[in-house]
ModelCIF file with pLDDT and N, C-alpha, C, O atoms, coordinates in Angstrom:
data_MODEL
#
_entry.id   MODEL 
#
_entity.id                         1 
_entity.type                       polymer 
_entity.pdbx_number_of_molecules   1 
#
_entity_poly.entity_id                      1 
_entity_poly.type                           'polypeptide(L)' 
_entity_poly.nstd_linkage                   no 
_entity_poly.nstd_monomer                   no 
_entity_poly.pdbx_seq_one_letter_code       
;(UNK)(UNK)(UNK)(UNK)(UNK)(UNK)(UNK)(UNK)(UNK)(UNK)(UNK)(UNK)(UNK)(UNK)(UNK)(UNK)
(UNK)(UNK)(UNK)(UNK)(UNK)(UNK)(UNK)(UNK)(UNK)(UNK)(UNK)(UNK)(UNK)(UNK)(UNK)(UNK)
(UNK)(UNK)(UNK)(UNK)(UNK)(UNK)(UNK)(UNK)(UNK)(UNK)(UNK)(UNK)(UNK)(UNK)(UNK)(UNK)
(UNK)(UNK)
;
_entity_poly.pdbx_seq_one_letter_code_can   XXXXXXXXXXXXXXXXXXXXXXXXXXXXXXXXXXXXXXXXXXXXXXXXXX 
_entity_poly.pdbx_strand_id                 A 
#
loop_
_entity_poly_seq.entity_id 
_entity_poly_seq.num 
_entity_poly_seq.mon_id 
_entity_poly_seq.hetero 
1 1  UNK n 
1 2  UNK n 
1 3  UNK n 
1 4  UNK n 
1 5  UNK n 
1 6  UNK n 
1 7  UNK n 
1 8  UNK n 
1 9  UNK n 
1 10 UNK n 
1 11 UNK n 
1 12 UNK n 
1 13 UNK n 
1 14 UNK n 
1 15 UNK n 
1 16 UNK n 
1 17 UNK n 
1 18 UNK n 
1 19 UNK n 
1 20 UNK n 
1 21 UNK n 
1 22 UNK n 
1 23 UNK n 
1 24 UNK n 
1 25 UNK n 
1 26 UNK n 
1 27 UNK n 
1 28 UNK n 
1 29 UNK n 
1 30 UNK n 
1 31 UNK n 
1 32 UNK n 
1 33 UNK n 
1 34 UNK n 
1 35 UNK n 
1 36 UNK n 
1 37 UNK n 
1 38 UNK n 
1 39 UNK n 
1 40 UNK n 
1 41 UNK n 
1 42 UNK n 
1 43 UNK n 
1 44 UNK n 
1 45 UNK n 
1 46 UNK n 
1 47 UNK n 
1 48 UNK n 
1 49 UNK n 
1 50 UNK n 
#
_struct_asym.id          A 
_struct_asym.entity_id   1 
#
loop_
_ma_qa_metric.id 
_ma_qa_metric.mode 
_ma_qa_metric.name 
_ma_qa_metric.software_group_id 
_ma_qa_metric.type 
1 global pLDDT . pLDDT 
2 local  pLDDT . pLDDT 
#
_ma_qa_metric_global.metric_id      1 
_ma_qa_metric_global.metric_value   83.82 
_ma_qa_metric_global.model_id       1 
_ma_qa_metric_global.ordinal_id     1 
#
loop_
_ma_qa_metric_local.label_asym_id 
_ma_qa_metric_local.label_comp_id 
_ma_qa_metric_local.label_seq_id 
_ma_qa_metric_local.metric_id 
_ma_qa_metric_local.metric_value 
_ma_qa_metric_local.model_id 
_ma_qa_metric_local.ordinal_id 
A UNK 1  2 78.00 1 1  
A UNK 2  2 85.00 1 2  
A UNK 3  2 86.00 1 3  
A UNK 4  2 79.00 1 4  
A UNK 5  2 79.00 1 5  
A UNK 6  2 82.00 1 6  
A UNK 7  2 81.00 1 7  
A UNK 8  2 88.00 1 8  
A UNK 9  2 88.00 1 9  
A UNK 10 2 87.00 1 10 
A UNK 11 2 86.00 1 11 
A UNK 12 2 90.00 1 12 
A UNK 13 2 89.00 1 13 
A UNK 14 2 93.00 1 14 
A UNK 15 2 90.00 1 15 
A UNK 16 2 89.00 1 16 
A UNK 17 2 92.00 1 17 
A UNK 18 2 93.00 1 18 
A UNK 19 2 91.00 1 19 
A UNK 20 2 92.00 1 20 
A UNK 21 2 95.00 1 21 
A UNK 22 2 95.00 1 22 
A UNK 23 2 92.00 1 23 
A UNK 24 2 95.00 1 24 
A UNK 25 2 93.00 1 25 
A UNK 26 2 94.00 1 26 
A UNK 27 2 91.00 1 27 
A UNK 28 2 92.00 1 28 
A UNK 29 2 92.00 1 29 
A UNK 30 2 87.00 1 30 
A UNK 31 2 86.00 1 31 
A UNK 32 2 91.00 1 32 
A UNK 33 2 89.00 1 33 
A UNK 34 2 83.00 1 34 
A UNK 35 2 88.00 1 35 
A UNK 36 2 90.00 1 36 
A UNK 37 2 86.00 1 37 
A UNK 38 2 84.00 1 38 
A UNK 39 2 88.00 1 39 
A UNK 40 2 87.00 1 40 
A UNK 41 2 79.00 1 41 
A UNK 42 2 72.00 1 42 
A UNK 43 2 68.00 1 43 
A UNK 44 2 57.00 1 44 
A UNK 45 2 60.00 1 45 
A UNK 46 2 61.00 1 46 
A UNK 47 2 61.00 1 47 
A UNK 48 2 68.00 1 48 
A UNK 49 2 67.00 1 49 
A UNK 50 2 62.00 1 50 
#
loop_
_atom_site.group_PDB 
_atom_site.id 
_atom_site.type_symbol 
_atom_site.label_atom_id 
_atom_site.label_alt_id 
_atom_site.label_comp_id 
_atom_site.label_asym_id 
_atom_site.label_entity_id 
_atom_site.label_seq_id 
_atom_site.pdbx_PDB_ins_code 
_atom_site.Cartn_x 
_atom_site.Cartn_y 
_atom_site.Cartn_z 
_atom_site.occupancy 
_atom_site.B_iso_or_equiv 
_atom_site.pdbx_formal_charge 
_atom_site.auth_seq_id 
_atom_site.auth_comp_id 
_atom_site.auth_asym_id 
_atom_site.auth_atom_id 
_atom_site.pdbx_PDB_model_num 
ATOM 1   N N  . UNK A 1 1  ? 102.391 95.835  111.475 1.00 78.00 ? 1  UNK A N  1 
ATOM 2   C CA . UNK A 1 1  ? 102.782 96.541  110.266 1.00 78.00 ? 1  UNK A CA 1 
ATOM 3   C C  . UNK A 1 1  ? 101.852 96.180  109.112 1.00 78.00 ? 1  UNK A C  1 
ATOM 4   O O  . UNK A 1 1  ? 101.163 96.943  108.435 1.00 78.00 ? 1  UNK A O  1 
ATOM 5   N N  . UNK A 1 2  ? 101.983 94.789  109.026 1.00 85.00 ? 2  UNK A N  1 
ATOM 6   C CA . UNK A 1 2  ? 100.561 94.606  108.033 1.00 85.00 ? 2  UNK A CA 1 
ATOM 7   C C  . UNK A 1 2  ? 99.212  95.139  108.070 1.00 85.00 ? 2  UNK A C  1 
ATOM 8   O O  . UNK A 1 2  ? 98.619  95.388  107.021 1.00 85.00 ? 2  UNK A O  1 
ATOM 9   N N  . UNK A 1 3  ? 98.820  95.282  108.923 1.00 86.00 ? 3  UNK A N  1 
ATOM 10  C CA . UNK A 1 3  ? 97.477  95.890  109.155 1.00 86.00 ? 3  UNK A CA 1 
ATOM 11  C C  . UNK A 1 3  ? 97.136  97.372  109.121 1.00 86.00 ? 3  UNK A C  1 
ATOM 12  O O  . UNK A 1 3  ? 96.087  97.994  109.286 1.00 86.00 ? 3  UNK A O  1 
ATOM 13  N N  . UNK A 1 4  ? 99.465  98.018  108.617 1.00 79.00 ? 4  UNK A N  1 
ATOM 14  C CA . UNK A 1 4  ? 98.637  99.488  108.449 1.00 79.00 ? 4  UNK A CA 1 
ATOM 15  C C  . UNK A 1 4  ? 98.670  99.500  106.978 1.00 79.00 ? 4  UNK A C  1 
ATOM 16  O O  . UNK A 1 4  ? 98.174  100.428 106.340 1.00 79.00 ? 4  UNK A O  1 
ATOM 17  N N  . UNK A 1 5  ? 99.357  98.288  106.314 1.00 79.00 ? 5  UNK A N  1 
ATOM 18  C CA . UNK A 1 5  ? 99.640  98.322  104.863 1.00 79.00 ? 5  UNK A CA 1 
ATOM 19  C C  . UNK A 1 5  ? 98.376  98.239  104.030 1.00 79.00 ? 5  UNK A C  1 
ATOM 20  O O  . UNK A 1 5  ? 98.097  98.762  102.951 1.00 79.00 ? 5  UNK A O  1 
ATOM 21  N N  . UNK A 1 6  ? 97.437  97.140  105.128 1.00 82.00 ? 6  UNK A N  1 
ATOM 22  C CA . UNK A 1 6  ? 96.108  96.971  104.240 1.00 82.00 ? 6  UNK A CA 1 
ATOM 23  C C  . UNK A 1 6  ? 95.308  97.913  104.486 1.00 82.00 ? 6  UNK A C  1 
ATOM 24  O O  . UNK A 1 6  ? 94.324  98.100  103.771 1.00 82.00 ? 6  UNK A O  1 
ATOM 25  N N  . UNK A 1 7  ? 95.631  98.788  105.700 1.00 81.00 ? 7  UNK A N  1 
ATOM 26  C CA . UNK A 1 7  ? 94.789  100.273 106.395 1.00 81.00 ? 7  UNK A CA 1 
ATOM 27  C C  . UNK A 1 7  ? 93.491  100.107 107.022 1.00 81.00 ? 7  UNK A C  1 
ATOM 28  O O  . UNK A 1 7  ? 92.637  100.993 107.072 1.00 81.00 ? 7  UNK A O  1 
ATOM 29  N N  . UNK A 1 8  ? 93.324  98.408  107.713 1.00 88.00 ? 8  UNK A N  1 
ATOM 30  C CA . UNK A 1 8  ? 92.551  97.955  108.718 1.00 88.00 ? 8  UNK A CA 1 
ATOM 31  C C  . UNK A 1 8  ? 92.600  98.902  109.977 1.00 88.00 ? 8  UNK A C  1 
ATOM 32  O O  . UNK A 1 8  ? 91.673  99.323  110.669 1.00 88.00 ? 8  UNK A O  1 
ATOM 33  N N  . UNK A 1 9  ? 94.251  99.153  110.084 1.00 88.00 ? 9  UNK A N  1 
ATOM 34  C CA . UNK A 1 9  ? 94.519  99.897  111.416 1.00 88.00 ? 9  UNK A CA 1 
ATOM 35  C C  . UNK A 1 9  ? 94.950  101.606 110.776 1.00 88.00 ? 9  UNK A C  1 
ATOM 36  O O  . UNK A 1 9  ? 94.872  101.787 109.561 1.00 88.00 ? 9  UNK A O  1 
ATOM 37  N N  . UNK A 1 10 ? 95.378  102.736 111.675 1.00 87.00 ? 10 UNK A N  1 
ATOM 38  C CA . UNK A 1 10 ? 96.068  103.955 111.066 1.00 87.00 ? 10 UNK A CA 1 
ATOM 39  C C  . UNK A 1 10 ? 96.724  104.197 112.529 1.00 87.00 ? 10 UNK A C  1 
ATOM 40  O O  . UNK A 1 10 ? 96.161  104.013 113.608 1.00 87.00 ? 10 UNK A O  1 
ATOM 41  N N  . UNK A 1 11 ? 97.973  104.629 112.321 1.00 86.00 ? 11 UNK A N  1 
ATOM 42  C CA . UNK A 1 11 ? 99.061  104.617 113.116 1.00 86.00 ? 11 UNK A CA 1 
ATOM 43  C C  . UNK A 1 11 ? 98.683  106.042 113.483 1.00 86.00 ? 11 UNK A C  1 
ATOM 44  O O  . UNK A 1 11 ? 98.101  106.970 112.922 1.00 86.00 ? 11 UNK A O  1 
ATOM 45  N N  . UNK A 1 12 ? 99.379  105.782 114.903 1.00 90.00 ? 12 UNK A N  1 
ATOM 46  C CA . UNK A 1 12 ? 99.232  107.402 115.747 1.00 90.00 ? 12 UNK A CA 1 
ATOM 47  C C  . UNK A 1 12 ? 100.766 108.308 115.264 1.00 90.00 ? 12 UNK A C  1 
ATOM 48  O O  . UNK A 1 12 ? 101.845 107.897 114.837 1.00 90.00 ? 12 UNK A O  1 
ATOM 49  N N  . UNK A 1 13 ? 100.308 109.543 115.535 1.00 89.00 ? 13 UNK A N  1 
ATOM 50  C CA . UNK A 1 13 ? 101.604 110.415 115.704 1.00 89.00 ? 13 UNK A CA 1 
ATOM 51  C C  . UNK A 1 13 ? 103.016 109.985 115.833 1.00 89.00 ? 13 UNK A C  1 
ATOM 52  O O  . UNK A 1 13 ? 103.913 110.374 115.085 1.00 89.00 ? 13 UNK A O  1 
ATOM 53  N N  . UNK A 1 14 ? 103.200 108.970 117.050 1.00 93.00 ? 14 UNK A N  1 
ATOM 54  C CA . UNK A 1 14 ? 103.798 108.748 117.394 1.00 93.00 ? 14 UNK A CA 1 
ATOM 55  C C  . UNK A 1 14 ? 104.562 107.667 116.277 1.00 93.00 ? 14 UNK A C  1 
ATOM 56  O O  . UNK A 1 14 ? 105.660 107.938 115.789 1.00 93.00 ? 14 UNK A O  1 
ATOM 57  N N  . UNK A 1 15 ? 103.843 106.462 115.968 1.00 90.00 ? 15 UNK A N  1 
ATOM 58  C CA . UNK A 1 15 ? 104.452 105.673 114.734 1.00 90.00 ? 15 UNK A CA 1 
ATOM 59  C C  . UNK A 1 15 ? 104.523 105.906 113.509 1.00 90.00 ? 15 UNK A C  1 
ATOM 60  O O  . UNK A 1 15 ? 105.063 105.241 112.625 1.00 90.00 ? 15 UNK A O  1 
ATOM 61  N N  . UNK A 1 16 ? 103.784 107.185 113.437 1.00 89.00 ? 16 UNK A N  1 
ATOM 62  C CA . UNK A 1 16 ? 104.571 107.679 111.990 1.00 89.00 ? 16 UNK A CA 1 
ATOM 63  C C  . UNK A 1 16 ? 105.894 108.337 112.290 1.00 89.00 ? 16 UNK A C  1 
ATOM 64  O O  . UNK A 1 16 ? 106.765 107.782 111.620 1.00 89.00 ? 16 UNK A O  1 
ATOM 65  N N  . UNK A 1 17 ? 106.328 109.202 112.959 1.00 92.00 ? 17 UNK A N  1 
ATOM 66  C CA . UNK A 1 17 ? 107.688 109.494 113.483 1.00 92.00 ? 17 UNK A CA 1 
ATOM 67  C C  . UNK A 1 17 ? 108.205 108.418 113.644 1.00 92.00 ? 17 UNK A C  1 
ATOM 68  O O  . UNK A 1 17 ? 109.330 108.448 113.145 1.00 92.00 ? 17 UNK A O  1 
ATOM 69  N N  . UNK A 1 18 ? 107.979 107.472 114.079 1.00 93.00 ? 18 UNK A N  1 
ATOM 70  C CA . UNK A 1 18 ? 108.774 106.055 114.358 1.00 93.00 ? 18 UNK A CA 1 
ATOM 71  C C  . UNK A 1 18 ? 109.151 105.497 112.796 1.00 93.00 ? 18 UNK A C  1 
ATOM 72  O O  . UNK A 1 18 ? 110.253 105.135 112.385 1.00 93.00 ? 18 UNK A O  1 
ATOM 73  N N  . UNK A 1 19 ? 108.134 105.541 112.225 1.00 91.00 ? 19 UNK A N  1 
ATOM 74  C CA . UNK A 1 19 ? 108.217 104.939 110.741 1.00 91.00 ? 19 UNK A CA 1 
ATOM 75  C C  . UNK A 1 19 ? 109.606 106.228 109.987 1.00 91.00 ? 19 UNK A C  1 
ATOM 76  O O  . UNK A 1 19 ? 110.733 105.883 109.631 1.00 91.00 ? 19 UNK A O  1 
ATOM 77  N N  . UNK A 1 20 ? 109.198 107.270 109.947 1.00 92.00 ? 20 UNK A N  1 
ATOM 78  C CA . UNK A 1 20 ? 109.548 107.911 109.012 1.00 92.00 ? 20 UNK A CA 1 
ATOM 79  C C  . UNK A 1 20 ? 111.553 107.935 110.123 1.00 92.00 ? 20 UNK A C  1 
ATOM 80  O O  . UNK A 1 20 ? 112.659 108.370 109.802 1.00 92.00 ? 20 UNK A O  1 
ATOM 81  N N  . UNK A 1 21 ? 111.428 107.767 110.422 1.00 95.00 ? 21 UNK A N  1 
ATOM 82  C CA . UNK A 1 21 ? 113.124 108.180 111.132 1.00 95.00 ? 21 UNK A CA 1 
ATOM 83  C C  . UNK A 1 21 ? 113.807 106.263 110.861 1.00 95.00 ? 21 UNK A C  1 
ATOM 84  O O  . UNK A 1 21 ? 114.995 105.969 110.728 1.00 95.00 ? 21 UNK A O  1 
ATOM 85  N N  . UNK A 1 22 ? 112.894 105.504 110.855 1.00 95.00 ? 22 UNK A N  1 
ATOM 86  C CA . UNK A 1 22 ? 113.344 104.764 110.417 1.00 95.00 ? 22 UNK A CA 1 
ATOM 87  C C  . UNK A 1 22 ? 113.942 104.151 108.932 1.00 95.00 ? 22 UNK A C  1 
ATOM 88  O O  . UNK A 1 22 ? 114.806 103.379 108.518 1.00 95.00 ? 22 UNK A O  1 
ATOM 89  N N  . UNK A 1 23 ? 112.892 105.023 108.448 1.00 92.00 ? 23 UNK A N  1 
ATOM 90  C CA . UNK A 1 23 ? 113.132 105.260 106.696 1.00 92.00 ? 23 UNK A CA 1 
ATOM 91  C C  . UNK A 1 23 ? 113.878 106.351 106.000 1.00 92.00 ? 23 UNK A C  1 
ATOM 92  O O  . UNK A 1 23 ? 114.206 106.526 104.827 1.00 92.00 ? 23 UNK A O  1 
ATOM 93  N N  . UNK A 1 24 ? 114.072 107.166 107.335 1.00 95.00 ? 24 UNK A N  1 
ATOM 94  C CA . UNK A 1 24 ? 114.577 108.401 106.664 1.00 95.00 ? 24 UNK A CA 1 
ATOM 95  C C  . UNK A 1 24 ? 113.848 109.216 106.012 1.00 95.00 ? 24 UNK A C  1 
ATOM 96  O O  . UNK A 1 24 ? 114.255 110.249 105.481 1.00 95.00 ? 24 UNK A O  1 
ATOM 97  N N  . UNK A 1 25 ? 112.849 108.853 106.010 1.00 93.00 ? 25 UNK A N  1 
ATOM 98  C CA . UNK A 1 25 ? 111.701 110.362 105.509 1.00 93.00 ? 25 UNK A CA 1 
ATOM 99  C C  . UNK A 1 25 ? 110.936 111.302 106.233 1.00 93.00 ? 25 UNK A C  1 
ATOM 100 O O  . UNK A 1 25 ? 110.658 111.089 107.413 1.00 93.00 ? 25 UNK A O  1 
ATOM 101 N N  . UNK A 1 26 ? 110.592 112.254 105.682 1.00 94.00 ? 26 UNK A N  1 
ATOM 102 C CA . UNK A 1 26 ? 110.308 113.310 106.274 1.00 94.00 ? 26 UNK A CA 1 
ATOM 103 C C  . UNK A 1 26 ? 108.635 112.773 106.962 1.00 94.00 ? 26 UNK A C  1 
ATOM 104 O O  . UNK A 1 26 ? 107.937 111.882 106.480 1.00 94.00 ? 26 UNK A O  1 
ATOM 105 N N  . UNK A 1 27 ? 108.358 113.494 108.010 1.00 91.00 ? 27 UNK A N  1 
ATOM 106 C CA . UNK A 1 27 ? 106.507 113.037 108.308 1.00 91.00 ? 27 UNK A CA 1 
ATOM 107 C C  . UNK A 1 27 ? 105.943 113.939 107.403 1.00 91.00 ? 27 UNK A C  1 
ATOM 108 O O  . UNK A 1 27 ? 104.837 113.640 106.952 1.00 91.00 ? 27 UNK A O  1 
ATOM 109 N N  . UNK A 1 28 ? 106.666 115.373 106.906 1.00 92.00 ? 28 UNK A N  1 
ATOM 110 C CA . UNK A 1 28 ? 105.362 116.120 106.665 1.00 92.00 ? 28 UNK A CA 1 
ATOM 111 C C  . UNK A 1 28 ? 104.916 115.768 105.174 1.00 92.00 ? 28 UNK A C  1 
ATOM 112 O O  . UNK A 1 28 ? 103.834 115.889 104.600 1.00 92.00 ? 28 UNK A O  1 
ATOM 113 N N  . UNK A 1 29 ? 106.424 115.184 104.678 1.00 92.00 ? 29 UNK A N  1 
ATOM 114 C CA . UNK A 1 29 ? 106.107 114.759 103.038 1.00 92.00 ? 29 UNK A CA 1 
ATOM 115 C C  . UNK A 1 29 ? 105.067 113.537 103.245 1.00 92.00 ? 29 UNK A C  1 
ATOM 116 O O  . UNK A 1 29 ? 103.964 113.391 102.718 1.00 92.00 ? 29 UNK A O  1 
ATOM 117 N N  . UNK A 1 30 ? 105.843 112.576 104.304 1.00 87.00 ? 30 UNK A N  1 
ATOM 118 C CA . UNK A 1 30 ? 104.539 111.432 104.375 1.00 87.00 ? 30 UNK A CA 1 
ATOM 119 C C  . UNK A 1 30 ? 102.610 111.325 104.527 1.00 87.00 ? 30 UNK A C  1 
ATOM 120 O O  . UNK A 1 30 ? 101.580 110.745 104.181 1.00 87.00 ? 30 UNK A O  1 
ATOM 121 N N  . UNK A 1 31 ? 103.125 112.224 105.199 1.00 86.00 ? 31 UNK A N  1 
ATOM 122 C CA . UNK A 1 31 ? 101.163 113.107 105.412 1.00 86.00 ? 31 UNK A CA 1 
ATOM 123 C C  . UNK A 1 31 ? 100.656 113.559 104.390 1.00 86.00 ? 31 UNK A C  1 
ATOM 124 O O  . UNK A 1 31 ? 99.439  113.536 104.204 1.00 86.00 ? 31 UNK A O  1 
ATOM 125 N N  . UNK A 1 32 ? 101.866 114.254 103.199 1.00 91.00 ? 32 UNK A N  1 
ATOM 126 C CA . UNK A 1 32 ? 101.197 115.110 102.173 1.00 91.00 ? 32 UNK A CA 1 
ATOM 127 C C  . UNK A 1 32 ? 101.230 114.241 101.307 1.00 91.00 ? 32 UNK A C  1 
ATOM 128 O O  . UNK A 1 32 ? 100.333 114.460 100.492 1.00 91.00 ? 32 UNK A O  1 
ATOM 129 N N  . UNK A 1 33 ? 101.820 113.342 101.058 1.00 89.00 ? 33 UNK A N  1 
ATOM 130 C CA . UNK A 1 33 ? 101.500 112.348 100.207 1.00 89.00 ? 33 UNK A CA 1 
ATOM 131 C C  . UNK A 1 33 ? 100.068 111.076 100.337 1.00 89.00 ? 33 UNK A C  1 
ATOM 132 O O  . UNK A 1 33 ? 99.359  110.591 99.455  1.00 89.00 ? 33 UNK A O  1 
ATOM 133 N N  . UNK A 1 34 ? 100.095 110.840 102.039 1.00 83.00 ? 34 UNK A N  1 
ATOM 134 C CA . UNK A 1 34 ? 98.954  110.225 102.082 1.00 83.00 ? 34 UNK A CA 1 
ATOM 135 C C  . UNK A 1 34 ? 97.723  111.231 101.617 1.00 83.00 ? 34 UNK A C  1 
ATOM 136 O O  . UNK A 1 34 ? 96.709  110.656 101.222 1.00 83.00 ? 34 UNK A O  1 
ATOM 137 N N  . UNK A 1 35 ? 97.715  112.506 101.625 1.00 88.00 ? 35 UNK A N  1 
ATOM 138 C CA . UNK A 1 35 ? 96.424  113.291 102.066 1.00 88.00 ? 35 UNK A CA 1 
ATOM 139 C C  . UNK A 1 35 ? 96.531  113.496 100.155 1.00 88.00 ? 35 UNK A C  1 
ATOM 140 O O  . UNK A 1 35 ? 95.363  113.386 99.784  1.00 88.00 ? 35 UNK A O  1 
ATOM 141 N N  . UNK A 1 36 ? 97.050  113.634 99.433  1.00 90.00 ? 36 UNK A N  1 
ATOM 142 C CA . UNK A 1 36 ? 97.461  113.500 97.708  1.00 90.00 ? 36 UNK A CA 1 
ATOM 143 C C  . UNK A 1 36 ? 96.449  112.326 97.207  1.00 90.00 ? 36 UNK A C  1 
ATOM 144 O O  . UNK A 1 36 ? 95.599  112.617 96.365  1.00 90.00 ? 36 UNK A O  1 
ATOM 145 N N  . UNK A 1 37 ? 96.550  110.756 97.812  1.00 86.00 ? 37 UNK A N  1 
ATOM 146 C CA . UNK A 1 37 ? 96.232  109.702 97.337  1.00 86.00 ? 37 UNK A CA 1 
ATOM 147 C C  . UNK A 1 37 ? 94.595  109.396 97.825  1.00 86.00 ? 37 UNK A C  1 
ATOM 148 O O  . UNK A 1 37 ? 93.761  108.695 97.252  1.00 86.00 ? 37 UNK A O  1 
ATOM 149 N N  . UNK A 1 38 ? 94.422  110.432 99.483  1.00 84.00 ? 38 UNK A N  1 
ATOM 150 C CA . UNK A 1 38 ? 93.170  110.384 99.526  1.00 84.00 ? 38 UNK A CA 1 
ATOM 151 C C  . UNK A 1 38 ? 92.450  110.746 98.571  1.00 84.00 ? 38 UNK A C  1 
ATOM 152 O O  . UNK A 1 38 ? 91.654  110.104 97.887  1.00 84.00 ? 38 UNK A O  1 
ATOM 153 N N  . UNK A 1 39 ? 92.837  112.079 98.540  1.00 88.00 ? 39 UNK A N  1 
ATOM 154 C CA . UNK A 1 39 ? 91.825  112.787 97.570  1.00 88.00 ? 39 UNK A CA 1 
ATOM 155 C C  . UNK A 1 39 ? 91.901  112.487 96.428  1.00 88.00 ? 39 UNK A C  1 
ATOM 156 O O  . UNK A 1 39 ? 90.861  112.894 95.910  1.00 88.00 ? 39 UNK A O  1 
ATOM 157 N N  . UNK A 1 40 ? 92.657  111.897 95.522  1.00 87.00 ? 40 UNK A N  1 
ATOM 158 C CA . UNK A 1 40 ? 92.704  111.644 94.407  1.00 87.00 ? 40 UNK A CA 1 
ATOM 159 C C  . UNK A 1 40 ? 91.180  110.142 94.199  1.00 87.00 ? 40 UNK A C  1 
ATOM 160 O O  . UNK A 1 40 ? 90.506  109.727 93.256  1.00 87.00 ? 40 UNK A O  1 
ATOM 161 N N  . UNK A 1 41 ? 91.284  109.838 95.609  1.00 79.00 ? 41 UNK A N  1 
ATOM 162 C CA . UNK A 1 41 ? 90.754  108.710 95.714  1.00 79.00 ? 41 UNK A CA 1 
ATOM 163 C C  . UNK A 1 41 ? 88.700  108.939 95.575  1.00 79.00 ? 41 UNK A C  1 
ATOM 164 O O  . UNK A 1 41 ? 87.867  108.362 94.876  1.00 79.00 ? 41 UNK A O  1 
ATOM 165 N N  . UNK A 1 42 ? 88.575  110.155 96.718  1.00 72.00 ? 42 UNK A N  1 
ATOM 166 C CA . UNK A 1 42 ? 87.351  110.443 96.673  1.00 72.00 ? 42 UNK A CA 1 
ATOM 167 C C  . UNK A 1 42 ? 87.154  111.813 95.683  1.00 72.00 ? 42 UNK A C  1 
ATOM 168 O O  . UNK A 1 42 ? 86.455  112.700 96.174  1.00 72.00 ? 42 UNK A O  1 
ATOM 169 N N  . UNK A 1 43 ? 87.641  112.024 94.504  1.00 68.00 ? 43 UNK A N  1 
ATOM 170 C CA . UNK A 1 43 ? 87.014  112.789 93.672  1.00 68.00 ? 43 UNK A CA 1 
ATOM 171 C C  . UNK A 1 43 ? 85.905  112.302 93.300  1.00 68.00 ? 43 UNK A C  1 
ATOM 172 O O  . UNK A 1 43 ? 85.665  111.107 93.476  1.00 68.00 ? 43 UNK A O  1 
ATOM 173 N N  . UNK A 1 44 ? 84.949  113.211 92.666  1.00 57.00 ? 44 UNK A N  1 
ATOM 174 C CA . UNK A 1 44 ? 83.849  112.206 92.076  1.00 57.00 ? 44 UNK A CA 1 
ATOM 175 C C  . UNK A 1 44 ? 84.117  112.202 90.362  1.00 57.00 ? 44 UNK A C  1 
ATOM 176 O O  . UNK A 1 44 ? 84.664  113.062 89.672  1.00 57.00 ? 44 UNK A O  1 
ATOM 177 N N  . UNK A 1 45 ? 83.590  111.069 90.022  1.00 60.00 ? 45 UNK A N  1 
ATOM 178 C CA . UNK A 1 45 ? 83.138  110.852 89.047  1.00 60.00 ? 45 UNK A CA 1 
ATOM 179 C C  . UNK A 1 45 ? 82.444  111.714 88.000  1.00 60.00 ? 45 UNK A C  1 
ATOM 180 O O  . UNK A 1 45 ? 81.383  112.334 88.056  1.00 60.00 ? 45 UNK A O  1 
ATOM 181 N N  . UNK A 1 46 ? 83.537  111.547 86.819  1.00 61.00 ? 46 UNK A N  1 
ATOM 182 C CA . UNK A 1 46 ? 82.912  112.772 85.559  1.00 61.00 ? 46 UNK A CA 1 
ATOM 183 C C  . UNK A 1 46 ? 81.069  112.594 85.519  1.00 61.00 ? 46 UNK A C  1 
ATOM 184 O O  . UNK A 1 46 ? 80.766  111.426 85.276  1.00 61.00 ? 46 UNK A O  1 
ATOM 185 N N  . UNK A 1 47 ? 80.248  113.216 85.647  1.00 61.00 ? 47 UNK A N  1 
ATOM 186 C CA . UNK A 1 47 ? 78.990  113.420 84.812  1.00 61.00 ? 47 UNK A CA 1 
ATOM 187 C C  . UNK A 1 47 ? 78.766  112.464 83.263  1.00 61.00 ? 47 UNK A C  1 
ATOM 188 O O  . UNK A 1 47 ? 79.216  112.732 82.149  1.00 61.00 ? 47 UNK A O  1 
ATOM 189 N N  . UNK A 1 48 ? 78.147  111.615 83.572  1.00 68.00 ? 48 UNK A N  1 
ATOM 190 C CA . UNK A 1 48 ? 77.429  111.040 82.082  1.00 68.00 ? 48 UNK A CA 1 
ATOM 191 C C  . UNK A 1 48 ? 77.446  111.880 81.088  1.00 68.00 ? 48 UNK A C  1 
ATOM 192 O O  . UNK A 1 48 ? 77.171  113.052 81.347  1.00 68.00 ? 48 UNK A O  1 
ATOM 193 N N  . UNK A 1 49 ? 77.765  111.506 79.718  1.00 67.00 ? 49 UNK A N  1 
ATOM 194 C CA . UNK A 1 49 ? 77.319  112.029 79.025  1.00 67.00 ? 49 UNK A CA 1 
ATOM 195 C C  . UNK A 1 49 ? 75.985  112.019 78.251  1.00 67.00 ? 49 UNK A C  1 
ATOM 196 O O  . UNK A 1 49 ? 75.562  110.912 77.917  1.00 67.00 ? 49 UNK A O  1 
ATOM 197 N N  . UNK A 1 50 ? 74.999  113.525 77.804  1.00 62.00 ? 50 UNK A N  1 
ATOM 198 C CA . UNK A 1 50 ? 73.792  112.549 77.073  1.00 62.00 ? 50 UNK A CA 1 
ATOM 199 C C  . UNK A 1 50 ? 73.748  113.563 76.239  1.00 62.00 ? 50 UNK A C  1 
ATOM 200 O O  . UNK A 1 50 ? 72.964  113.549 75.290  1.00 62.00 ? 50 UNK A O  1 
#
């Protein structure tokens, strides 16, 4: 479990259904939320100003 928290590892299909029924959440919100934080992650960077 630690190793998907630090995201060394990424869980298959299968343990995200495992995760999310254990938590009671939905997978597809969980996906759309990871795939939210990606991209927020690799936007690029505003342009310098000159």
């Amino acid at each position: 479990m630690s190793q998907l928290e630090l995201g060394s590892k990424s869980p298959s299909l299968r343990t995200i259904f495992k995760l999310c029924k254990v938590l009671e959440a939905s997978p597809a919100a969980m996906i759309e939320d990871v795939e939210r934080r990606m991209q927020s992650q690799h936007k690029a960077p505003p342009a310098p100003h000159r």
